[in-house]
C-alpha positions as a printed NumPy array, in Angstrom:
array([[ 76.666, -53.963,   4.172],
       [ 75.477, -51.784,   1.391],
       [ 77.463, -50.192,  -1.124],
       [ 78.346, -46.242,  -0.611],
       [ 76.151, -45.894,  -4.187],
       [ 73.286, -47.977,  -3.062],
       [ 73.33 , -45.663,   0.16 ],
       [ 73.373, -42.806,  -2.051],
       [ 70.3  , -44.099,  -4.839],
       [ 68.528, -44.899,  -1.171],
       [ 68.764, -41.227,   0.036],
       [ 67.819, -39.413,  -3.323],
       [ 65.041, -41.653,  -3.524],
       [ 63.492, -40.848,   0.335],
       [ 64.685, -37.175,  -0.559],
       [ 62.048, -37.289,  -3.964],
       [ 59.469, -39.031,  -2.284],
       [ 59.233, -36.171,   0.231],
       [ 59.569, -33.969,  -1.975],
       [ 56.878, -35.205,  -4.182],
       [ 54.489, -35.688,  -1.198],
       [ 55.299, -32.354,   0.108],
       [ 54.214, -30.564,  -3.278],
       [ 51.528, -32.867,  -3.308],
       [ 50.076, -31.66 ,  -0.16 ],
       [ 50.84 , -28.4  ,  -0.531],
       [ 49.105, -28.021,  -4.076],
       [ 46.184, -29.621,  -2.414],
       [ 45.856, -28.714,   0.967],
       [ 42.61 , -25.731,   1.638],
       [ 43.429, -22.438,   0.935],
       [ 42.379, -20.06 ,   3.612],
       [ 39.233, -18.449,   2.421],
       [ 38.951, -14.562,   1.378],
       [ 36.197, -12.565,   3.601],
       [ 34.624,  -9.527,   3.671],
       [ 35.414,  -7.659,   6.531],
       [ 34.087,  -4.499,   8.641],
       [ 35.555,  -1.896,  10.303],
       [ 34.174,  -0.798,  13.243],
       [ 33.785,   2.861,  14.054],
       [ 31.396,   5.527,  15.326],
       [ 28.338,   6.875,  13.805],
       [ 24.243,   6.674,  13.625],
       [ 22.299,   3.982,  14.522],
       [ 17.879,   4.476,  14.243],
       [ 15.252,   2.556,  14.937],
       [ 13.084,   2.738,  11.956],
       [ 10.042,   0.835,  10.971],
       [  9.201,   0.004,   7.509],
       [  6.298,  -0.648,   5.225],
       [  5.3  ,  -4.043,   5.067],
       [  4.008,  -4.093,   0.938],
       [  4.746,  -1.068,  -1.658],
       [  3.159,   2.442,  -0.574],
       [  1.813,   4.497,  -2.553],
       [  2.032,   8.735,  -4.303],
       [ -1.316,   9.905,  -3.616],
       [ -2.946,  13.595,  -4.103],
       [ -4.133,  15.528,  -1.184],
       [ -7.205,  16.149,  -3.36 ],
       [ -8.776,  13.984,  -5.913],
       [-12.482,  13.858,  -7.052],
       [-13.991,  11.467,  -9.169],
       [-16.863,  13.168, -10.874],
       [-19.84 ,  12.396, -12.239],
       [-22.856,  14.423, -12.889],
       [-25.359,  14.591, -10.094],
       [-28.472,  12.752, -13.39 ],
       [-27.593,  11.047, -15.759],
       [-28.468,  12.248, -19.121],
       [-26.913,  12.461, -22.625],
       [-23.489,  14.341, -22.909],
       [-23.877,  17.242, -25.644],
       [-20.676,  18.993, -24.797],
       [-17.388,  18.023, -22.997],
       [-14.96 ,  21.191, -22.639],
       [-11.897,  19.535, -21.365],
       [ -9.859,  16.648, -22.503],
       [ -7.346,  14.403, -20.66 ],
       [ -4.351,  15.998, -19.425],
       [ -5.819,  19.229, -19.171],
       [ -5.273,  21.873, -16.338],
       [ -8.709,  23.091, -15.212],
       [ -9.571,  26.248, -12.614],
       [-12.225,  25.989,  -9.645],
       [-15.615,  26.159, -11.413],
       [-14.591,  25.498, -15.063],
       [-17.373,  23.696, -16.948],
       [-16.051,  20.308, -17.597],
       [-19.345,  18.902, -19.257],
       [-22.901,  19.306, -20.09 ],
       [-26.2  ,  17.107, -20.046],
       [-29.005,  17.359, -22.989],
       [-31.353,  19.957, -20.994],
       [-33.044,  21.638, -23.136],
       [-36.257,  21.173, -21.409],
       [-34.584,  22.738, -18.067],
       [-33.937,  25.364, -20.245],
       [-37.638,  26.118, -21.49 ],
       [-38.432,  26.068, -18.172],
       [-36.011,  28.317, -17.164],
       [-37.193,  31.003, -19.793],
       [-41.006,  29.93 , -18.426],
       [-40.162,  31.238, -14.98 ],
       [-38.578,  33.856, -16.633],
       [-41.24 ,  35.222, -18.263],
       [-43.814,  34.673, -15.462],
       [-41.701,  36.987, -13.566],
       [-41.449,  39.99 , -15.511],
       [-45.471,  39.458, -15.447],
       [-45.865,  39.185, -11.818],
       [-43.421,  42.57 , -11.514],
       [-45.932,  44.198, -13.81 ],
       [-48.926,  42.862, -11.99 ],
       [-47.391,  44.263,  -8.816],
       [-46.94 ,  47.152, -10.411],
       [-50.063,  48.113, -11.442],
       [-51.811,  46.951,  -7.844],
       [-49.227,  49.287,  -6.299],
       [-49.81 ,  52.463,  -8.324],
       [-53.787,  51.386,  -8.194],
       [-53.364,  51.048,  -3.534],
       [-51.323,  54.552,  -3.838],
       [-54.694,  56.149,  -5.842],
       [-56.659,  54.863,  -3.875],
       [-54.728,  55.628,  -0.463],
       [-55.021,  59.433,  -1.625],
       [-58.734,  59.359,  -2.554],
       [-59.308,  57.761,   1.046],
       [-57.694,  60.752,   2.47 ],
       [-59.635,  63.364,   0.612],
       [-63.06 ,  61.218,   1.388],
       [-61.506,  61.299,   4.984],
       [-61.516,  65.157,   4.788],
       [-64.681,  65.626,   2.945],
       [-66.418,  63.541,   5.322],
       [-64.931,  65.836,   8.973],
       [-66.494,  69.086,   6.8  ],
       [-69.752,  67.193,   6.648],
       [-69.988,  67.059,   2.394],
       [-70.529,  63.467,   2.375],
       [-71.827,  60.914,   4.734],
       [-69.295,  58.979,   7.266],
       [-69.903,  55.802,   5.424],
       [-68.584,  57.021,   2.502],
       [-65.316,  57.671,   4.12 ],
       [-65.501,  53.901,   5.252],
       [-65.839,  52.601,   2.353],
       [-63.3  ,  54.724,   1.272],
       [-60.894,  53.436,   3.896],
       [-61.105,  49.699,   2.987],
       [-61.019,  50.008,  -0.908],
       [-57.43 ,  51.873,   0.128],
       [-56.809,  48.632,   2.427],
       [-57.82 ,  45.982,  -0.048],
       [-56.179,  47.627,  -3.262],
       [-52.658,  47.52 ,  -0.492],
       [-53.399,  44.26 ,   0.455],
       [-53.199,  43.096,  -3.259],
       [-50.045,  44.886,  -4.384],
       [-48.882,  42.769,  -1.231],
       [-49.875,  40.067,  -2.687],
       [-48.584,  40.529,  -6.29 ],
       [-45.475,  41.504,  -4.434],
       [-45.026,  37.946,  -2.415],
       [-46.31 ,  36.654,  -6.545],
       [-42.804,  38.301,  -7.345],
       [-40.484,  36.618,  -5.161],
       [-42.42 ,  32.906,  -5.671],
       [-41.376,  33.656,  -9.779],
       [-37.645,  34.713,  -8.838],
       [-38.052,  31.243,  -6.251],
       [-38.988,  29.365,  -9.119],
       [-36.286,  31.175, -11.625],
       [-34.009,  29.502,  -8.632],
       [-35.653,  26.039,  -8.871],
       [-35.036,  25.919, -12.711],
       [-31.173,  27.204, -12.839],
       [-30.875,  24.391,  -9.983],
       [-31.69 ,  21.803, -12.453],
       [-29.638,  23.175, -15.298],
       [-27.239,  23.394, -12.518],
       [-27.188,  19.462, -12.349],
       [-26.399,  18.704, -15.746],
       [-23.476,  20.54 , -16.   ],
       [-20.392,  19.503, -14.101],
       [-17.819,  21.906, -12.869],
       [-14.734,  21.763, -11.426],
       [-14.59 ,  21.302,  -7.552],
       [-10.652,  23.037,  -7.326],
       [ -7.819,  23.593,  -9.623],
       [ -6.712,  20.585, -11.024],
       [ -5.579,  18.444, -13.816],
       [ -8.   ,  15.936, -15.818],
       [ -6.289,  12.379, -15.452],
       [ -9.379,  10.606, -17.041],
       [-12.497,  11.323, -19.204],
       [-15.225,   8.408, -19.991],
       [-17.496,   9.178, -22.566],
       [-17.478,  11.786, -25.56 ],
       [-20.626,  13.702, -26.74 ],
       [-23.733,  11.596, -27.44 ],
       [-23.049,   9.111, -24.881],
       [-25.126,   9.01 , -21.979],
       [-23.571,   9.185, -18.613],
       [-24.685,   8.13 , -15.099],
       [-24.118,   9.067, -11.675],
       [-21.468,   6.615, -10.113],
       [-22.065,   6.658,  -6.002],
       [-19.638,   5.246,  -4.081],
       [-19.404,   1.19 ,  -3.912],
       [-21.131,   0.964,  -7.412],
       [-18.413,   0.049,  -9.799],
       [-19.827,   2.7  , -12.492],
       [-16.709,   4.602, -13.837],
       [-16.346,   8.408, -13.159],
       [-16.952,  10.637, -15.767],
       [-14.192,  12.925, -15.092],
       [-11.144,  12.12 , -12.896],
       [ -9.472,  15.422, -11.521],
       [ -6.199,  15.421,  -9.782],
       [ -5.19 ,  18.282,  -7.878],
       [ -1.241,  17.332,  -8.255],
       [  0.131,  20.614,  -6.466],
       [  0.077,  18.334,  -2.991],
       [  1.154,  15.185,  -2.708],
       [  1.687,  12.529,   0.349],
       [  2.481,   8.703,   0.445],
       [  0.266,   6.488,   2.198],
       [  2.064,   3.087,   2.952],
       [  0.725,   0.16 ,   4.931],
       [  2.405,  -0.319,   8.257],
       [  2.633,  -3.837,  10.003],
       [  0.38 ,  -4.452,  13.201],
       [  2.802,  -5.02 ,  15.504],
       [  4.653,  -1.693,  14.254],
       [  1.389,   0.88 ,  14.77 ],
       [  2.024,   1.389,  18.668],
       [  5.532,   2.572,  17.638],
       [  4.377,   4.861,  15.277],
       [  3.347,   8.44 ,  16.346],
       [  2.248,  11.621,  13.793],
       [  5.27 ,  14.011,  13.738],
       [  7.825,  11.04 ,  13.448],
       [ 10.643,  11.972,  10.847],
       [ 10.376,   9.51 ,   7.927],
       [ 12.365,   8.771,   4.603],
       [ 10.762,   8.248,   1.655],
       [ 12.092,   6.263,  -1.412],
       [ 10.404,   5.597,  -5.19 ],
       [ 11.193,   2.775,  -7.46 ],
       [ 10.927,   5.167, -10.042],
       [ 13.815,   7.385,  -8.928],
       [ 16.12 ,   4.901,  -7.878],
       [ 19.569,   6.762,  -5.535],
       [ 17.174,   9.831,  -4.436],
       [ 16.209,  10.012,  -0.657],
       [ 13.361,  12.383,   0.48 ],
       [ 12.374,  13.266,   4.215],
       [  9.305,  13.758,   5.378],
       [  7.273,  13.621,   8.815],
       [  4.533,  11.219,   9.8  ],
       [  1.212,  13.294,   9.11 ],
       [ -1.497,  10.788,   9.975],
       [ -2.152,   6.727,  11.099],
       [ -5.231,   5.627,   9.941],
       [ -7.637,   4.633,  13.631],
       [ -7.866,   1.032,  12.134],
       [ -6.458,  -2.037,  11.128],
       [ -6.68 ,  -3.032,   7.357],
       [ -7.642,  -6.579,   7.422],
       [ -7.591,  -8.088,   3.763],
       [ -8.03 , -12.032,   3.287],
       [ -4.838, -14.02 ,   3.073],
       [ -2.745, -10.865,   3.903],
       [ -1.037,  -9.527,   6.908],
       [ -3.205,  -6.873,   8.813],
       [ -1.481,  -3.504,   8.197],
       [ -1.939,   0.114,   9.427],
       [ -2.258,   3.051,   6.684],
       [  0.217,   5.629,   7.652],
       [  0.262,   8.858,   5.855],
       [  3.503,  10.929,   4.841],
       [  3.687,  14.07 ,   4.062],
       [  7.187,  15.407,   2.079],
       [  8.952,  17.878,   4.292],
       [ 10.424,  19.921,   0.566],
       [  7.997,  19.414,  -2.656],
       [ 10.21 ,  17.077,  -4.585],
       [ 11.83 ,  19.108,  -7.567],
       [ 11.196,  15.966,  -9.893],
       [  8.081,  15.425, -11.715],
       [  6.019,  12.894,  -9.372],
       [  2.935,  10.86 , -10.698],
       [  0.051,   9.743,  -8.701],
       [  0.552,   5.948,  -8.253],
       [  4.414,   6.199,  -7.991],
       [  5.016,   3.052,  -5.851],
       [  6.627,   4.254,  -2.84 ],
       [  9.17 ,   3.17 ,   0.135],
       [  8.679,   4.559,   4.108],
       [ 10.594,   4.005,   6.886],
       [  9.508,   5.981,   9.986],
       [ 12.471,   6.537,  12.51 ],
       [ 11.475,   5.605,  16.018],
       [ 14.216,   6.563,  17.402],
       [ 18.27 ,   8.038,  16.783],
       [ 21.12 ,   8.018,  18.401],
       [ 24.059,  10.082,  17.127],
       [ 28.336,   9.052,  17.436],
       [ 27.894,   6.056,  18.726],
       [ 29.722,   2.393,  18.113],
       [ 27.93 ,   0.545,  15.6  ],
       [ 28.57 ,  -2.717,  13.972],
       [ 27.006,  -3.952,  10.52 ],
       [ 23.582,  -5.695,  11.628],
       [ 24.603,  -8.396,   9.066],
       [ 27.673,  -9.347,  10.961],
       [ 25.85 , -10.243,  13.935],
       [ 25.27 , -14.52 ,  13.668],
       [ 21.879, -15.569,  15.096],
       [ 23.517, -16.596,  18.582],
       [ 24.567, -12.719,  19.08 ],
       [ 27.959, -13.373,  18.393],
       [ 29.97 , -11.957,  15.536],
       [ 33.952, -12.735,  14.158],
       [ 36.85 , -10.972,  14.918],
       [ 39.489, -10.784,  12.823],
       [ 42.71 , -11.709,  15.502],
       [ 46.176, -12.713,  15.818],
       [ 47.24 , -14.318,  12.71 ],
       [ 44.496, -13.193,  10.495],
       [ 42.628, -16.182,  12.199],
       [ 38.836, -15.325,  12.965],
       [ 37.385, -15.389,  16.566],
       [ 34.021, -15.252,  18.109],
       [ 33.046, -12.755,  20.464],
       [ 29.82 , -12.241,  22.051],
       [ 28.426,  -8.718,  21.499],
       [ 26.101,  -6.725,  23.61 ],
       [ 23.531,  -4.653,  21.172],
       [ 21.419,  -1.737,  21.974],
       [ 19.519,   0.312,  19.253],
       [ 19.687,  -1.253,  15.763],
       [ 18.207,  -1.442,  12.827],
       [ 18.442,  -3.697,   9.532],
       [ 21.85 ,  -1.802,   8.67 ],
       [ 23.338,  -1.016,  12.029],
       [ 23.81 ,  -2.131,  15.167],
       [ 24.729,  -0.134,  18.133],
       [ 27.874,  -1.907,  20.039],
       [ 27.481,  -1.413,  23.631],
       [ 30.073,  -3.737,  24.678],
       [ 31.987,  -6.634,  23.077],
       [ 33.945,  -4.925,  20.2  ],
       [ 36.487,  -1.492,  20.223],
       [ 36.588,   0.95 ,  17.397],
       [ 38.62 ,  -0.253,  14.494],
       [ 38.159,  -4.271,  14.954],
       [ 37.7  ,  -6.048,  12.257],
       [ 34.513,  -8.133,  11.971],
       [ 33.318, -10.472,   9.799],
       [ 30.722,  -8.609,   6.881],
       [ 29.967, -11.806,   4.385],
       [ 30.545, -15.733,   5.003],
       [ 29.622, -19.464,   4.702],
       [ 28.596, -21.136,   7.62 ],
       [ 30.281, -24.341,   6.285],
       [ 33.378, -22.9  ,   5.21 ],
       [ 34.543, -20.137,   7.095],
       [ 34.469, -20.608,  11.299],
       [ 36.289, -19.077,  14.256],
       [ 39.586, -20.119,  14.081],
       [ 39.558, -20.533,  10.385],
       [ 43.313, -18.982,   9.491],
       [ 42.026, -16.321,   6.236],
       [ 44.216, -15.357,   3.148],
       [ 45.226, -11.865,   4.978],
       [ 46.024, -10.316,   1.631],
       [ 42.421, -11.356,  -0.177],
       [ 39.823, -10.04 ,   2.398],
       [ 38.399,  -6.52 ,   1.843],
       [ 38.088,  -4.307,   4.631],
       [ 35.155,  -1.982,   4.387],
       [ 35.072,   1.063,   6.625],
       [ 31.374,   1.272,   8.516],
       [ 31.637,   5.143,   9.483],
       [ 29.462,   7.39 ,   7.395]])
């Protein structure tokens, strides 16, 4: 038999033990993990179809000039940043000898005029004096071949003020022909605009730059007053995609701001670029001229909306797991799995069409290796986040 005080020293020791083992687990058991969490509740839910690389600002109108011959540049009226009007003179080729011959033709056709003139006033004498020989000739005072000849010097000195007259418009032709070719070395300003780029300054020479020849314009005018985005579209995306479709647009350089806008155009090809996805141009124009100062080349953001449906269920697309299931907060702030039925969705919602009940609570964020249906969580750590807009 053991003593009453062995009993005792027996008993406090079991009761430490425990209680030592019991702090031990407790300290180290797993804590229930804090989630993020979704409320479910009513709202929009679009289709929408995004660019797959950066769009881009572009101007409705943009010309890359370059004078029609190349020739040396003797004077450039505009500089870089500068707001021109339709038909300003930008620049000017050497062309002096355009000009001689300008003042050549010139010349020649004050003399034709004058050469006309005088054949004129010479076929109206003589038209007169072939009427008085005409008259002379019925009375019987001179011979009828006399009023013959008569007649046909009147004809011949009209048939060369005819000619001196057709000498008159061949000099104003040629006049023409010469401002033409002044008309070529000086470029001018297609509409209103404003210069972006000038290559070359005055004593340079300049050359025509035709499309596909990698000569540099001389003159780069923007007309900034319209603007669009043209992004590249996926493929598999362009049957989707119809002009008139309401868009957003976004820009890197004005991060938070939102603009609408309405499909305007899809380009009747596919964009096929070696070791990069083939991609449709779509073209988007803004439904309000943005109030902020935009720059051609902005790097721009377009997502087309297919389609929209209005106050409807909608769960967070990232709480949907890739077997269609998501978590459901439950009884005992344990997590369950529920499959879910989608309709219309879209990278940020999902439209619930059975499965879930407004105002459960799914799961947002998560580890696949930590946090599981049936996993008990830490009901005063997650965050609930509210899903309606």
């Amino acid at each position: 038999m053991l003593k009453p005080k062995t009993w005792l020293r027996l008993v406090l020791f079991v009761l430490v033990a425990a209680a030592l083992a019991y702090a031990g687990w407790h300290f180290t058991r797993p804590q229930p993990p804090a989630v993020e969490l979704a409320t479910i509740a009513r709202g929009t839910v679009e289709a929408t179809v995004v660019n797959t690389r950066a769009g881009t600002i572009k101007a409705c109108r943009r010309a890359k000039l370059a004078p029609v011959a190349g020739g040396q540049i003797v004077k450039l009226w505009v500089k870089e940043g500068e707001r021109v009007k339709a038909q300003q003179p930008l620049l000017e080729l050497w062309n002096r000898d355009l000009a001689a011959q300008r003042d050549l033709a010139t010349r020649q056709l004050a003399t034709s005029e004058e050469r006309r003139r005088e054949a004129c006033i010479l076929a109206d004498s003589a038209r007169r004096d072939a009427e008085r020989t005409e008259q002379l000739a019925q009375k019987g005072f001179i011979s009828p071949q006399g009023g013959e000849d008569a007649r046909a010097n009147a004809r011949a000195r009209q048939a060369n003020c005819n000619a001196l007259a057709a000498d008159v418009k061949r000099a104003q032709a040629q006049i023409r022909v010469s401002l033409a070719g002044l008309e070529r070395t000086t470029l001018t300003a297609p509409f209103d605009g404003i210069v972006a780029r000038v290559t070359g300054e005055v004593g340079e020479f300049t050359t025509p730059s035709p499309p596909g020849i990698p000569t540099p314009p001389a003159i780069d005018l923007i007309d900034d007053s319209c603007l669009y985005v043209s992004a590249p579209m996926d493929e598999v995306d362009a049957p989707r995609l119809k002009a008139g479709q309401p868009a957003r647009i976004t820009l890197d350089a004005l991060p938070g701001q939102t603009y609408s806008g309405k499909v305007r155009r899809i380009a009747p090809y596919v964009t096929e670029v070696e070791k990069q996805a083939r991609t449709v141009d779509v073209e988007v124009d803004f439904d309000t001229p943005p109030t902020e100062i935009l720059l051609v080349g902005y790097s721009a953001d377009v997502e087309a909306i297919i389609e929209r449906r209005d106050d409807v269920l909608r769960v967070p697309t990232q709480a949907i797991q890739q077997d269609g299931s998501v978590l459901v907060l439950g009884k005992g702030d344990k997590l369950e799995a529920r499959q879910l039925k989608p309709g219309l969705a879209n990278w940020a919602f999902t439209e619930v069409v059975s499965g879930l009940s407004a105002g459960d609570r799914v799961l947002l964020s998560f580890d696949d290796e930590n946090v599981k249906a049936g996993v008990k969580v830490k009901p005063d750590t997650h965050k609930g986040i509210n899903t309606a807009p």
